[in-house]
TIMI-2910 file (N, C-alpha, C, CB; in pm, 1 decimal, decimal comma, always signed):
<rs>
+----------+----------+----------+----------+----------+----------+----------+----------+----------+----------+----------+----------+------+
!      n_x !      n_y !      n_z !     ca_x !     ca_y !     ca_z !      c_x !      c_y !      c_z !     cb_x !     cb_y !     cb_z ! resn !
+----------+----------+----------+----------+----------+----------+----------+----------+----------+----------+----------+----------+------+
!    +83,6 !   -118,5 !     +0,0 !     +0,0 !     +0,0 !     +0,0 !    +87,5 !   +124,0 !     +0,0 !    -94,8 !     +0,2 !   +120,9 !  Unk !
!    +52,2 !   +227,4 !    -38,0 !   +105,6 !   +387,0 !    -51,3 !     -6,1 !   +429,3 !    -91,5 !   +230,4 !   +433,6 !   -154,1 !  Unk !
!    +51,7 !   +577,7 !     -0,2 !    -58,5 !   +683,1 !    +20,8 !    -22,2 !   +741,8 !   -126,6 !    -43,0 !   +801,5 !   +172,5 !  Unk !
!   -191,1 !   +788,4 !   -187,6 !   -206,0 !   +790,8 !   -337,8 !   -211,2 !   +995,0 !   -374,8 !   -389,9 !   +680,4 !   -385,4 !  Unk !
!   -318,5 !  +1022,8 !   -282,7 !   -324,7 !  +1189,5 !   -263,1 !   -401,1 !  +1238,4 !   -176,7 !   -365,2 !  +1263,3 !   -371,0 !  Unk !
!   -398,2 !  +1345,3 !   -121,1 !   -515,0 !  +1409,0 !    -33,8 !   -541,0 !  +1499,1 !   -130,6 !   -485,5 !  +1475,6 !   +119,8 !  Unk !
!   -714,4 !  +1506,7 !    -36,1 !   -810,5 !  +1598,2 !   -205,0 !   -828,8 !  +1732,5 !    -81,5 !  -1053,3 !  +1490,4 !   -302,1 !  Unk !
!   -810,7 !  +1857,2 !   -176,8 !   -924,9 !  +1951,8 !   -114,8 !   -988,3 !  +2012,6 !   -141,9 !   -918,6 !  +2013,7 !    -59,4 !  Unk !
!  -1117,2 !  +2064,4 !   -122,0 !  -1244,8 !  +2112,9 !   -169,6 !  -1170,6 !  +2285,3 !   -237,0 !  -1386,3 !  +2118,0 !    -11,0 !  Unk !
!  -1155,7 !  +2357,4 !   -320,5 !  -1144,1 !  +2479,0 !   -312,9 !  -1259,0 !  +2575,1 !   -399,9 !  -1009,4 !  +2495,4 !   -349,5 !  Unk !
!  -1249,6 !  +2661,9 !   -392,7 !  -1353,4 !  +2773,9 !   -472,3 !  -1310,4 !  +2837,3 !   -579,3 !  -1395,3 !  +2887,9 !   -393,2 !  Unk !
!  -1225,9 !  +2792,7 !   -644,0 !  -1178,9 !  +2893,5 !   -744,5 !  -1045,4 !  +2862,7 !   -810,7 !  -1167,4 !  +3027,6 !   -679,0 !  Unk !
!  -1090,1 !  +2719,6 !   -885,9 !   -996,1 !  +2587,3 !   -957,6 !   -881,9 !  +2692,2 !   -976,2 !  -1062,7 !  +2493,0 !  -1133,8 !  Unk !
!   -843,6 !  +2756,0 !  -1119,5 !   -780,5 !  +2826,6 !  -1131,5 !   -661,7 !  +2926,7 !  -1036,7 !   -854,9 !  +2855,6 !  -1177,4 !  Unk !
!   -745,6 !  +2933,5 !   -986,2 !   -656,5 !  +3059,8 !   -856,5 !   -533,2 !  +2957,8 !   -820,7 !   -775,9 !  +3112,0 !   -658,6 !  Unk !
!   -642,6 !  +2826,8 !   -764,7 !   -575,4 !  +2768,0 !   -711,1 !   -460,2 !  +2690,3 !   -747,9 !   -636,5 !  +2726,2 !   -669,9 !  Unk !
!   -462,4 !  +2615,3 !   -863,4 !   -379,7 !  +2540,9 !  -1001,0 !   -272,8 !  +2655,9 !  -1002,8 !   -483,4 !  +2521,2 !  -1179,9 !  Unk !
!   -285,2 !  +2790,3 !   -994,3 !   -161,2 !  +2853,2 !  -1032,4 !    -91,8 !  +2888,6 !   -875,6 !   -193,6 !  +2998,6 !  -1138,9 !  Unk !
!   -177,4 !  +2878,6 !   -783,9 !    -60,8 !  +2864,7 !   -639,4 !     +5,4 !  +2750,5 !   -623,8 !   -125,3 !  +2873,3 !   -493,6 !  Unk !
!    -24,0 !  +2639,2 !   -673,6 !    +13,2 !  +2506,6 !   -649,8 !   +178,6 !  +2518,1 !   -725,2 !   -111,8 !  +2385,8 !   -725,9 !  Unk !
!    +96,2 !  +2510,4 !   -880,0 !   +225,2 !  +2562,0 !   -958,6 !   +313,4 !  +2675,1 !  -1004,7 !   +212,7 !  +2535,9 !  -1036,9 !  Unk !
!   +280,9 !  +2795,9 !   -995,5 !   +330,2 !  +2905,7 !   -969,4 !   +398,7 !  +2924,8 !   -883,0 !   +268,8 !  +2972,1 !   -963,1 !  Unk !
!   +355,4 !  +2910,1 !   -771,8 !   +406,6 !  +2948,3 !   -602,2 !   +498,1 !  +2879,9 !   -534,0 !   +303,3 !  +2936,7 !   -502,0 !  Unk !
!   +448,5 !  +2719,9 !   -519,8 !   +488,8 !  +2630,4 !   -501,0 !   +565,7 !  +2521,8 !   -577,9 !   +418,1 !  +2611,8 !   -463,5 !  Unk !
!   +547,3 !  +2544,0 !   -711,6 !   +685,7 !  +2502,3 !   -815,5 !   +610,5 !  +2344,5 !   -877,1 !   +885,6 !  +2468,6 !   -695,6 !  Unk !
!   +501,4 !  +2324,3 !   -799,4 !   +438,9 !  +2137,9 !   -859,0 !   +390,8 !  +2213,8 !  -1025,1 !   +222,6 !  +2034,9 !   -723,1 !  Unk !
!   +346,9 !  +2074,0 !  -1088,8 !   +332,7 !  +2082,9 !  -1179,0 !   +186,1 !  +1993,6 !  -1167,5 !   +450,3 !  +2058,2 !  -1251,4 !  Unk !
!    +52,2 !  +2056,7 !  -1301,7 !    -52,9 !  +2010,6 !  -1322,8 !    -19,6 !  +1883,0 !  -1398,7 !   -135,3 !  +2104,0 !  -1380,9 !  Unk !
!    -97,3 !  +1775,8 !  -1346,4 !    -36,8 !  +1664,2 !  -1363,8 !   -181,0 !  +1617,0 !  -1466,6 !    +13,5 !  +1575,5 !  -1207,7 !  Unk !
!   -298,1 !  +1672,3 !  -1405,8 !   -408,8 !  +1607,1 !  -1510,2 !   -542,6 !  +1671,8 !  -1436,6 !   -410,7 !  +1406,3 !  -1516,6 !  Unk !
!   -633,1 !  +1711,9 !  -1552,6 !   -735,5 !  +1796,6 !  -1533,2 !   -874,6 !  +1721,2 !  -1587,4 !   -700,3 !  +1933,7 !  -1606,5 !  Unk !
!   -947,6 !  +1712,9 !  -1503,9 !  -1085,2 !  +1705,2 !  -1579,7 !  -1237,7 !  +1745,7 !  -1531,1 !  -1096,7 !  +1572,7 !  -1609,7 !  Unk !
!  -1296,2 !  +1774,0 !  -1669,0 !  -1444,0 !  +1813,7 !  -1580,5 !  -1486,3 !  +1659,2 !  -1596,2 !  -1581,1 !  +1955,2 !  -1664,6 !  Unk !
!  -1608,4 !  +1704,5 !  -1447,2 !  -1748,9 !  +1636,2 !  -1472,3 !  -1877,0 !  +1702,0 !  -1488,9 !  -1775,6 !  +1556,6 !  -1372,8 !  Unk !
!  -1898,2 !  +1721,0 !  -1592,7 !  -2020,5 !  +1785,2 !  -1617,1 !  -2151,8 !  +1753,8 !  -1585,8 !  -2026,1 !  +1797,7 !  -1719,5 !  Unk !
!  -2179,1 !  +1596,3 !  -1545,3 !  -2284,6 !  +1564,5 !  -1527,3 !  -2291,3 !  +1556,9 !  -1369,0 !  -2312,4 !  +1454,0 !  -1606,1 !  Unk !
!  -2221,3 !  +1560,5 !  -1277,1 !  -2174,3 !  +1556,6 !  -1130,4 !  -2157,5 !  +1734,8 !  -1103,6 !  -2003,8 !  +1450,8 !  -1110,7 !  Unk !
!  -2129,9 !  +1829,2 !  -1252,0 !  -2086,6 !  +1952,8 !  -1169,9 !  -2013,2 !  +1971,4 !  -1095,3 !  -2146,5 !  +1996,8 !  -1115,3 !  Unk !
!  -1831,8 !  +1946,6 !  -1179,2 !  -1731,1 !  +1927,6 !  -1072,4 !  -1639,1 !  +1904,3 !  -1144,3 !  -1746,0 !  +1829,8 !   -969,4 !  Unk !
!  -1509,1 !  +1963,3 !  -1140,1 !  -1363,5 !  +1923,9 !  -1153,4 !  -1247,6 !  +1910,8 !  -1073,6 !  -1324,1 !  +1985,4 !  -1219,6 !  Unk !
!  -1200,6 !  +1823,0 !  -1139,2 !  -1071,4 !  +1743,2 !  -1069,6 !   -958,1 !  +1782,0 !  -1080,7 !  -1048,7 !  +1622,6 !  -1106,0 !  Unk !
!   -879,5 !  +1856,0 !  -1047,1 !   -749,0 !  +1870,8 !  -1108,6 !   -658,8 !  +1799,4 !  -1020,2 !   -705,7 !  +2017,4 !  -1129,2 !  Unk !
!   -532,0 !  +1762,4 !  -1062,8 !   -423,3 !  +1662,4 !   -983,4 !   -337,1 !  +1723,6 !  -1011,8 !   -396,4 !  +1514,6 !  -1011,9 !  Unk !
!   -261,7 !  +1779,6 !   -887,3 !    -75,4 !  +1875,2 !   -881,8 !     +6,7 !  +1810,1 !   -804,1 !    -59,5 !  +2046,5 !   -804,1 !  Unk !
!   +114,8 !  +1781,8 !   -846,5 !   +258,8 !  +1747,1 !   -736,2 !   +354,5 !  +1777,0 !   -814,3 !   +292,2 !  +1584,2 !   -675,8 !  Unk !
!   +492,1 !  +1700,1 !   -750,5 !   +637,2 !  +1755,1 !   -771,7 !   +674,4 !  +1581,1 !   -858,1 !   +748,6 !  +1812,0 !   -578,1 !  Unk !
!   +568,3 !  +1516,3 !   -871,7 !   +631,1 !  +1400,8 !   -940,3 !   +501,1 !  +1336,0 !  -1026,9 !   +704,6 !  +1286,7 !   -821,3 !  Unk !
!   +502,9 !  +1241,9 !  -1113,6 !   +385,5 !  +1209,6 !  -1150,9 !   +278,2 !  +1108,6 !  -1031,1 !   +421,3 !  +1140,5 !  -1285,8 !  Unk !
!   +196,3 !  +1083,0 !  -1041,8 !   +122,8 !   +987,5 !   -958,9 !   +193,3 !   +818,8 !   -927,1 !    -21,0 !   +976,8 !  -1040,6 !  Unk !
!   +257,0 !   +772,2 !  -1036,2 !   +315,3 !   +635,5 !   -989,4 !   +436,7 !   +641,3 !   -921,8 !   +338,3 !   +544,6 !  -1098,1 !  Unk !
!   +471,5 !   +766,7 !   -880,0 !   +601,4 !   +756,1 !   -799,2 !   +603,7 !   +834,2 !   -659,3 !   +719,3 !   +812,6 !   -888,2 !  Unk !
!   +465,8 !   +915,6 !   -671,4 !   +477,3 !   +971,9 !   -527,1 !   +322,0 !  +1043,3 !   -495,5 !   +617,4 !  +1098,0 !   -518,0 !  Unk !
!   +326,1 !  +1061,9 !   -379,8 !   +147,0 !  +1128,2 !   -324,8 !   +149,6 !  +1283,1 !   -417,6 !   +129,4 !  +1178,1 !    -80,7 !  Unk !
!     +1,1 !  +1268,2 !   -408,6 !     -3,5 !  +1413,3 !   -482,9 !   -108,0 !  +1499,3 !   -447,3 !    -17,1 !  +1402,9 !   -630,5 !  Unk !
!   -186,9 !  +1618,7 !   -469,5 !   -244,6 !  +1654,8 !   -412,2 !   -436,1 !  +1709,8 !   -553,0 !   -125,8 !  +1756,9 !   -325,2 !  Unk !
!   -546,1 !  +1644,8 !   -505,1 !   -629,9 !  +1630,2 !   -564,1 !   -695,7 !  +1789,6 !   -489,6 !   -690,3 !  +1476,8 !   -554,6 !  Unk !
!   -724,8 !  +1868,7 !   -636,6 !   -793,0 !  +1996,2 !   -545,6 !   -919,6 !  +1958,3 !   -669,9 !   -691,0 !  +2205,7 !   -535,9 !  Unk !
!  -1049,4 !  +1954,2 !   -547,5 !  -1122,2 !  +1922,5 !   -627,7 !  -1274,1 !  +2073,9 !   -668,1 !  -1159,7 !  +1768,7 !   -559,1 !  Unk !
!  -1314,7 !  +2069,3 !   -704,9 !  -1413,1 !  +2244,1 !   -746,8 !  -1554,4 !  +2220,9 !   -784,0 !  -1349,0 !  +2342,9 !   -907,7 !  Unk !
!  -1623,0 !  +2221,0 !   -701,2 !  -1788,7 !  +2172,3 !   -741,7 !  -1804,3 !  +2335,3 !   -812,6 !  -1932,9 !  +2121,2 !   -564,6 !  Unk !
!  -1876,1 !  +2259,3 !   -906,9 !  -1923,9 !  +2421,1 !   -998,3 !  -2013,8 !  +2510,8 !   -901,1 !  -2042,0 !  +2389,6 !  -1162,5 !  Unk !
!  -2091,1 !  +2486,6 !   -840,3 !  -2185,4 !  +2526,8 !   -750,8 !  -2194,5 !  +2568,6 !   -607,3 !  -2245,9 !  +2453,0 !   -756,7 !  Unk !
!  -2035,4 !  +2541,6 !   -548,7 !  -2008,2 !  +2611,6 !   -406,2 !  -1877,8 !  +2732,7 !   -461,0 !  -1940,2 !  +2468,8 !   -261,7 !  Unk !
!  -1853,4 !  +2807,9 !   -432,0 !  -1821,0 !  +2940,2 !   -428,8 !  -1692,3 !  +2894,1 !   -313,5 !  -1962,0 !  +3059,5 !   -381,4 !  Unk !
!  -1704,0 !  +2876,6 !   -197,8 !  -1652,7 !  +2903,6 !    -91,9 !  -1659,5 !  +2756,9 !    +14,2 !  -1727,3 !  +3034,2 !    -46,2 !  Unk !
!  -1566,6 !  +2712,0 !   +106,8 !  -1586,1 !  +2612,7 !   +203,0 !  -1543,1 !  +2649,8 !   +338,2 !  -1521,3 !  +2496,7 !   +163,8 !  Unk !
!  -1621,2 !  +2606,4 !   +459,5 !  -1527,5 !  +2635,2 !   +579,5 !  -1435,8 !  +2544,2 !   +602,1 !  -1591,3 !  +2649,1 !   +700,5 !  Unk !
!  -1332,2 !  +2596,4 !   +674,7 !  -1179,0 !  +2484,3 !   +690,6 !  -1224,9 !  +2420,0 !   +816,0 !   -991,2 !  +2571,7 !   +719,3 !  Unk !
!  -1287,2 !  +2432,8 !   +888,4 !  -1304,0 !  +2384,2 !  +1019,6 !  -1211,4 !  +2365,1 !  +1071,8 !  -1363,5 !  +2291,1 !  +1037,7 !  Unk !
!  -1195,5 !  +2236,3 !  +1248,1 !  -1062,4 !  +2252,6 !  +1290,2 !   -993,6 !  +2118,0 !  +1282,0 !  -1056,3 !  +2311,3 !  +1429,6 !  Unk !
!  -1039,6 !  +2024,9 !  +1251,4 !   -974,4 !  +1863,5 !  +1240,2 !   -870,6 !  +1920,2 !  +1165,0 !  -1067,7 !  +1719,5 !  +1155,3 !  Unk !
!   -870,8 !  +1966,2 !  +1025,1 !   -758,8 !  +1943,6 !   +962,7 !   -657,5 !  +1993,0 !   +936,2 !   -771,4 !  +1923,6 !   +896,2 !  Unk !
!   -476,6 !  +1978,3 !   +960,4 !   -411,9 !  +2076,5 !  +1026,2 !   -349,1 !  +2139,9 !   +907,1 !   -316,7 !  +2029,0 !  +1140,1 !  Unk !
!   -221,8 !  +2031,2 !   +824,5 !   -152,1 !  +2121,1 !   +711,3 !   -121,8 !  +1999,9 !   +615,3 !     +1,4 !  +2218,7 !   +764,0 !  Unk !
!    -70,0 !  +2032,7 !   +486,4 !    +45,7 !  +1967,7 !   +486,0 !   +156,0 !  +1991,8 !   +476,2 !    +48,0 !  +1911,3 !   +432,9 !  Unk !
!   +262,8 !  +1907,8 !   +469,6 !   +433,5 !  +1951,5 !   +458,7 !   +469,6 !  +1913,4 !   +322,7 !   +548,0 !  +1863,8 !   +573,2 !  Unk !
!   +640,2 !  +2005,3 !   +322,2 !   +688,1 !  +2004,5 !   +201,7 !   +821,0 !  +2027,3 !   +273,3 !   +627,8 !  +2105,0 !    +87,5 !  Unk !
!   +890,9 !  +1945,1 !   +218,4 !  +1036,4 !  +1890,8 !   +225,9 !  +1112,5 !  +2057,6 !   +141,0 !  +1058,4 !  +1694,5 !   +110,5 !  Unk !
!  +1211,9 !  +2126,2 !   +204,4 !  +1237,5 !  +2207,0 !    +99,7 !  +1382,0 !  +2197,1 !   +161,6 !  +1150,9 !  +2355,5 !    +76,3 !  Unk !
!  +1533,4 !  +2253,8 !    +59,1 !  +1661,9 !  +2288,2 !   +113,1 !  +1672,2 !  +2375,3 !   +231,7 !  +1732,8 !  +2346,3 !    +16,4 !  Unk !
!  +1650,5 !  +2497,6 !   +206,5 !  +1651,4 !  +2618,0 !   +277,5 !  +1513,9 !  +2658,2 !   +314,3 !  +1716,9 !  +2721,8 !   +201,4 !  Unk !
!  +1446,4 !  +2652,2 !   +421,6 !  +1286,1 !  +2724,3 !   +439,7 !  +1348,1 !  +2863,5 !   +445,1 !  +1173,9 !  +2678,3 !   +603,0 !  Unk !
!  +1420,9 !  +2960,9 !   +472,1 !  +1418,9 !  +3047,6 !   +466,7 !  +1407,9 !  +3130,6 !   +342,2 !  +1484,1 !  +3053,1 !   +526,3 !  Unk !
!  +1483,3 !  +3061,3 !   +236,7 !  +1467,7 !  +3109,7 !    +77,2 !  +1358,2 !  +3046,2 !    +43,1 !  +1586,8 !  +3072,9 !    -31,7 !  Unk !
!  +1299,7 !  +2961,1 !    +65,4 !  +1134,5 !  +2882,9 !    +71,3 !  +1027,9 !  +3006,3 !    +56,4 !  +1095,9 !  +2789,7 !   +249,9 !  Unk !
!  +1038,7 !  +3067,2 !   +175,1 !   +929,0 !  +3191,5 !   +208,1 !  +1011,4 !  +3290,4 !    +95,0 !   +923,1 !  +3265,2 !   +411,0 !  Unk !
!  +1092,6 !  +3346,6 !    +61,3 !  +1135,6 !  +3479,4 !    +25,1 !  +1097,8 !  +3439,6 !   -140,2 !  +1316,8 !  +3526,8 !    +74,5 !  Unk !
!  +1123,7 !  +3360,4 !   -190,3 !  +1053,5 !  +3286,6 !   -330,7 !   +929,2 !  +3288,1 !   -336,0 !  +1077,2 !  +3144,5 !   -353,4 !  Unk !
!   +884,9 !  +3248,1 !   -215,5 !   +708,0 !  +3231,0 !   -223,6 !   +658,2 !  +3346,3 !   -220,7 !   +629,3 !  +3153,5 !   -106,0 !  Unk !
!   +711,3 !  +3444,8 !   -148,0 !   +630,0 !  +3591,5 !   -132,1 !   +681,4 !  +3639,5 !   -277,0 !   +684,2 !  +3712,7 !    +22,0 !  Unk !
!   +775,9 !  +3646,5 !   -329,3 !   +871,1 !  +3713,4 !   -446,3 !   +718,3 !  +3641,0 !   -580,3 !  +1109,4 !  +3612,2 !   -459,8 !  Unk !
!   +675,7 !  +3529,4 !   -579,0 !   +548,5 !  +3501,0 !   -633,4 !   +421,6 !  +3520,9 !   -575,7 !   +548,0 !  +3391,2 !   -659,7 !  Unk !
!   +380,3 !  +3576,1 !   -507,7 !   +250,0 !  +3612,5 !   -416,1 !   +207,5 !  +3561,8 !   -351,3 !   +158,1 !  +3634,1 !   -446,7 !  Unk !
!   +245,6 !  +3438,1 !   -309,6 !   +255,7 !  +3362,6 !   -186,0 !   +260,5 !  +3427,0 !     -7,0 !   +383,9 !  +3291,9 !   -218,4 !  Unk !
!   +175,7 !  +3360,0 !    +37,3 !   +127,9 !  +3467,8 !   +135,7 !   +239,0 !  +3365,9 !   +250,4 !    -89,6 !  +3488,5 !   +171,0 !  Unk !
!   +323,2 !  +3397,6 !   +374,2 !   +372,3 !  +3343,0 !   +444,3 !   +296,7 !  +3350,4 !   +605,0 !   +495,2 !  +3385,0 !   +419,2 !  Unk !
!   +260,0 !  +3256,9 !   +625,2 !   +188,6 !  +3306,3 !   +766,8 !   +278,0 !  +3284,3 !   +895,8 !    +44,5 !  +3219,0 !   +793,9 !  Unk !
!   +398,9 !  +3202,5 !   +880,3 !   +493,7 !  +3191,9 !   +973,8 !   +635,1 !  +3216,1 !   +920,9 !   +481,1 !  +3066,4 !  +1033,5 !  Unk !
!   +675,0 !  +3261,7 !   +970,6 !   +863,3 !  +3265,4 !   +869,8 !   +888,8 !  +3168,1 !   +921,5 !  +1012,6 !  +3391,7 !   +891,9 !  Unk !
!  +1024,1 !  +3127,3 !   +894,9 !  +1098,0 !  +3045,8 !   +867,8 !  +1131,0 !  +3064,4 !  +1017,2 !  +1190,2 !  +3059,0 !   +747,8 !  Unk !
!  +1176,7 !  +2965,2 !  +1087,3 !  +1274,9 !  +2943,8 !  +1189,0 !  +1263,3 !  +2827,7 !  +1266,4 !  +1277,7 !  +3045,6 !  +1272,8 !  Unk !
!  +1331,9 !  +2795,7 !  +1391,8 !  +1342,8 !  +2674,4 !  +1453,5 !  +1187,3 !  +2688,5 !  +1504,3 !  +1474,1 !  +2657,0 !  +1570,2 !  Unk !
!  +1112,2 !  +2537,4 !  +1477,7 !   +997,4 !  +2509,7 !  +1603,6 !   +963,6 !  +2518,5 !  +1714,3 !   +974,8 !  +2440,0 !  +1626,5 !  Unk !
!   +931,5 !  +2518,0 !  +1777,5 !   +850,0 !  +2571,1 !  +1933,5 !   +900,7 !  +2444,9 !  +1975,0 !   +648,8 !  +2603,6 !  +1955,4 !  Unk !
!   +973,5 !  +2475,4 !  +2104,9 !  +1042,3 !  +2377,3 !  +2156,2 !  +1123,9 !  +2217,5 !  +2096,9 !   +955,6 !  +2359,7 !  +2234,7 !  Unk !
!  +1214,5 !  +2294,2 !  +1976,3 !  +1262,4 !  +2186,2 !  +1930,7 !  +1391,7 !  +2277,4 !  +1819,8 !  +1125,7 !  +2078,8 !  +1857,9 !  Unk !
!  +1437,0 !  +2246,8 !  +1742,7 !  +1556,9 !  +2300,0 !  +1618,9 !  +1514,7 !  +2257,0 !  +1511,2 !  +1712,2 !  +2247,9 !  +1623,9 !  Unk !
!  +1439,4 !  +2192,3 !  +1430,1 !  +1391,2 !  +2182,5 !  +1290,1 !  +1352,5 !  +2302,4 !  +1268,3 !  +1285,7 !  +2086,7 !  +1258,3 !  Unk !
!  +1429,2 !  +2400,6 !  +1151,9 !  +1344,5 !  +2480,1 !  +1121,1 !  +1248,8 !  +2445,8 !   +971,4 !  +1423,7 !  +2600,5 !  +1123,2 !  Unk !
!  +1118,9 !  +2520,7 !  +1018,2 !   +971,5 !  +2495,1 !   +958,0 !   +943,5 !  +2670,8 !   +944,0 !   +839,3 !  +2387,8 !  +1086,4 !  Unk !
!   +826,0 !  +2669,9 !   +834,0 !   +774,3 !  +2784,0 !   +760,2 !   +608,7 !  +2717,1 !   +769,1 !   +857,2 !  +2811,0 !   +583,2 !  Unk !
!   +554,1 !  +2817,1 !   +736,9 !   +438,1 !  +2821,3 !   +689,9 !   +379,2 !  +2946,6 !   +615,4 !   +371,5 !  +2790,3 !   +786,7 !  Unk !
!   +326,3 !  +2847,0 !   +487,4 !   +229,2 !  +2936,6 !   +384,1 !    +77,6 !  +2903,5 !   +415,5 !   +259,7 !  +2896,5 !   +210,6 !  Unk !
!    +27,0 !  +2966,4 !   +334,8 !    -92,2 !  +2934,8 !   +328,0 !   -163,6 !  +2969,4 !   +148,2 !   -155,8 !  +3020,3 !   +458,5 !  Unk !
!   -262,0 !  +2859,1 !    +95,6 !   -318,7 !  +2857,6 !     +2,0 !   -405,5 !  +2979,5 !    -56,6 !   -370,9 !  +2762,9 !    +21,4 !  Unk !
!   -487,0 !  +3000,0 !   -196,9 !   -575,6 !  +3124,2 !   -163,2 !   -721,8 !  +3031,9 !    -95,6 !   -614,0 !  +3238,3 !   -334,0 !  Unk !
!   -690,2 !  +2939,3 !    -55,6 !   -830,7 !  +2889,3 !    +31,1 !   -847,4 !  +2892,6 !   +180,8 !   -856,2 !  +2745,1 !     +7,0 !  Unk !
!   -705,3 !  +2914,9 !   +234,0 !   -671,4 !  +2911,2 !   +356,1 !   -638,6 !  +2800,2 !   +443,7 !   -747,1 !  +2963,2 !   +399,2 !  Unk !
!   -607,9 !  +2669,2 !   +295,9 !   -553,5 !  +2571,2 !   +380,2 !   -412,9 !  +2595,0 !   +430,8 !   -558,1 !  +2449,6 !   +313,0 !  Unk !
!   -329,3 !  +2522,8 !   +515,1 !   -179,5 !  +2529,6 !   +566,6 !    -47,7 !  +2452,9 !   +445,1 !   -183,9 !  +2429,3 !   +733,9 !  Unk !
!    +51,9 !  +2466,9 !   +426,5 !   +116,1 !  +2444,7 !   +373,8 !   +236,0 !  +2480,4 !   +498,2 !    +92,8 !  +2496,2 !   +247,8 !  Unk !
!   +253,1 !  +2341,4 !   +593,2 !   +421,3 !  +2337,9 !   +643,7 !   +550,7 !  +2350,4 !   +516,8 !   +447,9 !  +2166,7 !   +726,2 !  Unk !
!   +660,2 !  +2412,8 !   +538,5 !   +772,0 !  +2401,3 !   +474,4 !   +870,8 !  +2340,5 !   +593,6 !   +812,7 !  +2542,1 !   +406,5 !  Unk !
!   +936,6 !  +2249,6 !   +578,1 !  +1055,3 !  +2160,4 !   +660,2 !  +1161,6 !  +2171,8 !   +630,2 !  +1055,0 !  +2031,8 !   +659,9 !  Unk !
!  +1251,6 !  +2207,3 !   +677,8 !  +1446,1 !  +2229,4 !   +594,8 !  +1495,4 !  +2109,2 !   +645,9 !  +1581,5 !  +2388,6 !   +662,6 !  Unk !
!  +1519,6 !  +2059,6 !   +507,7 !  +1572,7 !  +1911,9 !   +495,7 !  +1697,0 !  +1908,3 !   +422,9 !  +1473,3 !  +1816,1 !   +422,5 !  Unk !
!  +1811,8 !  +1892,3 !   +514,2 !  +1971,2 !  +1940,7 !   +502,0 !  +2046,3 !  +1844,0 !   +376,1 !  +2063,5 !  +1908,9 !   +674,3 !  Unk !
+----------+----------+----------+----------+----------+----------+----------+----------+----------+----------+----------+----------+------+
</rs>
């Protein structure tokens, strides 16, 4: 078994497809409508689907907007430097909601972005 992708609901396919890949550097891996369901699929990561998890943002034609509620926290992204992580991401419009530095009671330093939906995006400096 391997984990295949996590999906998330967003409002505004587009916006979002170009933070993924714009911002964050993944690439659109495969797009489709459903027209009879009222809904598209798009699939983004940093590799194709048979070699690594990826991330399913999915767009009902008919909701506008979703609440994040609180179960669900972030995900992470393996990067060299989190500090040039954030200064790249803002340098593309990438919003940073934590800089870069060591964790709360620990030395990994971690970043955080955030999506235009307001999900979390951890960054991890992986030496």
């Amino acid at each position: 078994m391997r984990l295949l992708h996590t999906m998330f609901r967003v409002g505004d396919l587009d916006r979002s497809i170009a933070f993924y890949t714009e911002v964050l550097g993944m690439r659109l891996l495969r797009r489709q409508d459903y027209p009879d369901g009222r809904f598209t699929l798009a699939f983004v990561g940093y590799q194709d689907e048979t070699e690594g998890a990826v991330i399913e943002l999915t767009h009902n034609w008919d909701t506008k907007s979703y609440e994040l509620g609180n179960a669900f926290g972030h995900i992470a992204l393996a990067v060299p430097d989190a500090y040039k992580a954030c200064e790249d991401i803002r340098a593309r419009g990438g919003k940073v909601v934590r800089e870069a530095g060591p964790m709360k009671h620990g030395s990994t330093v971690i970043a955080f972005v955030e999506d235009p939906d307001g999900y979390k995006v951890e960054l991890i400096q992986r030496g």
